[in-house]
N, C-alpha and C positions, 0 to 999 in steps of 0.2 A: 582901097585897103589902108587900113592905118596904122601902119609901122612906127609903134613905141619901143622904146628899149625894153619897156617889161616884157611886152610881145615879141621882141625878136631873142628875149632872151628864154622865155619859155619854150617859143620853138627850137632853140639849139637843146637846150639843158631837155627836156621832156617828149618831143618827134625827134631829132639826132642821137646825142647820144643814150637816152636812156632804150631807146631802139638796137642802136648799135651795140650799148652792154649788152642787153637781152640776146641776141647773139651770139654773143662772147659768152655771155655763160653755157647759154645752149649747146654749143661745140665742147666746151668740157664738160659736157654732163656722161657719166659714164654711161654705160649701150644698156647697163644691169644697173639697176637699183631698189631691188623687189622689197629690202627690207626698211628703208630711209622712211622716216616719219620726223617732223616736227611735234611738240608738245598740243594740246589740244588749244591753248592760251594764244598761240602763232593764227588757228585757225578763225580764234576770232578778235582777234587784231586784222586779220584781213577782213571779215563780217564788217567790222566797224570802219575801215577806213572803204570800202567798197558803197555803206551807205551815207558815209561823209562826201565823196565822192559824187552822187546820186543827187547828195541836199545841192548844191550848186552847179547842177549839168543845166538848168533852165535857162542860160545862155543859146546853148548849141543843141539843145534838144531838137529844135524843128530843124534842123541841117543837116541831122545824122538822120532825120524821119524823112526829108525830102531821098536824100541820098540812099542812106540804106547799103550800098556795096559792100558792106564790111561783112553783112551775114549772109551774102549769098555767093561766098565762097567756098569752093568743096574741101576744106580740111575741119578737122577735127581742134575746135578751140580749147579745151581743156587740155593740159598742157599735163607733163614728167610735174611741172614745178606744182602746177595744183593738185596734185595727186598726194607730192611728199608734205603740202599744206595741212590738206585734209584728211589728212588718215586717222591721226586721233581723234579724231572729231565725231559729230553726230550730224556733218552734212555730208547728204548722198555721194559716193564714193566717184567721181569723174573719169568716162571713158579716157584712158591715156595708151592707146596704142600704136601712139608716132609719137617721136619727138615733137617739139615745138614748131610744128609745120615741118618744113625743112627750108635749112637756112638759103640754100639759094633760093628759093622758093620766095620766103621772108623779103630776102634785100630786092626780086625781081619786084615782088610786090607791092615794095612800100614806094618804091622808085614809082611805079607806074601809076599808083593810087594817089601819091601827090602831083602827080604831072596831069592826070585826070580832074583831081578835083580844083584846082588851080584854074582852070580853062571851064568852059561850058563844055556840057557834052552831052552826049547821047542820052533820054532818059529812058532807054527801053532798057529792063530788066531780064536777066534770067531766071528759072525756074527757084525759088527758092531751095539754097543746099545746105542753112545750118536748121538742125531736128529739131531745132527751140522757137523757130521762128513761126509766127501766126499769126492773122490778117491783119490782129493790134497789135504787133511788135512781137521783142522777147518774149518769150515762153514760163521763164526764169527769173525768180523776184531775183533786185539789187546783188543781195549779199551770197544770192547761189547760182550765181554767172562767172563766168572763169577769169581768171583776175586780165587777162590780153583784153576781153572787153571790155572793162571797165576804164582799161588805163591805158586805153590806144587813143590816142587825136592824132588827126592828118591837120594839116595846114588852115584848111576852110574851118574847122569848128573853131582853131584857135584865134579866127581872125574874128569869130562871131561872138569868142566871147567877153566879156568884159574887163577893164584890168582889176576890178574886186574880186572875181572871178576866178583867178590867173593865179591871186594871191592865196584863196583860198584851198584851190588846190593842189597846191606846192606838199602839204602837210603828207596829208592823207596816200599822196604818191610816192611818199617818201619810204612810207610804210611796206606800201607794196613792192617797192624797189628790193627793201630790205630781206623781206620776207621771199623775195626772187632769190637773193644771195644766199640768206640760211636754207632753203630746200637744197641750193646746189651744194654748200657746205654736208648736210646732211646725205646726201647721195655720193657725193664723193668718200664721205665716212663709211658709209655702210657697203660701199662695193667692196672699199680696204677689208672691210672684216669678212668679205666673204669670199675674198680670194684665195 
């Protein structure tokens, strides 16, 4: 492995804590938020940074294809947060019937999925559990995949991929980051008002 500062700094800032916000926001996102929407403008600033995101995955694409364990978990990846993304929108409206997994669920997960992918391991699979998923991959072009996929790396993709890489997807995650905060802004709004 080759542990650069850019690399060791991407895995703190973007698998740590932008992980660990994600969380933190999650836990305050209120139980009700039926009426929270972002503008339609939100929806496709995440479109574009989903497919900025996409143009520079050719690093770690064959790592997430060998592995695969990401979509053959049984929850529900369209999140509270993409739902308050997409609403004004005119992309298909996102099953959102659980929070964002559930958080201990989340930190048991990511804990074991890098302890996993870190080491060699087993390559037997289970049954395919996310609805999107088909013999060639995703189901779901780029930009109508739920933003957790798009902006999830575990350890191994970040080792594989390059530091141009690294640099260039700093931008585009920032975006989605952002857009994680204003739904939750938004949902905290709109519970206010309907209390």
């Amino acid at each position: 492995m080759n542990l650069t500062l850019r690399r060791l700094r991407f895995l703190m800032r973007w698998v740590v804590f932008y992980n660990a916000r994600l969380v933190w926001l999650c836990l305050r996102l209120p139980r009700r938020h039926s009426n929270a929407a972002l503008s339609s403008v939100a929806d496709e600033r995440r479109r574009r940074a989903q497919l900025a995101l996409a143009r520079v995955s050719g690093d770690c694409a064959s790592v997430c294809a060998d592995c695969g364990n990401c979509c053959l978990e049984s929850v529900d990846r369209f999140t509270p947060f993409d739902r308050v993304v997409r609403t004004e929108s005119d992309s298909p409206a996102p099953s959102w019937d659980r929070r964002i997994y559930s958080v201990p669920w989340m930190i048991y997960n990511s804990v074991r999925h890098g302890v996993q992918r870190l080491s060699p391991g087993s390559k037997k699979r289970p049954a395919p559990a996310c609805p999107h998923l088909t013999p060639r991959g995703c189901g779901l072009s780029i930009e109508e995949r739920p933003m957790i996929c798009v902006s999830w790396f575990c350890p191994r993709t970040v080792f594989a991929m390059s530091e141009r890489t690294l640099a260039a997807r700093e931008r585009p995650l920032l975006i989605i980051e952002t857009l994680h905060r204003h739904a939750l802004e938004a949902a905290c709004g709109s519970s206010d008002h309907s209390s």
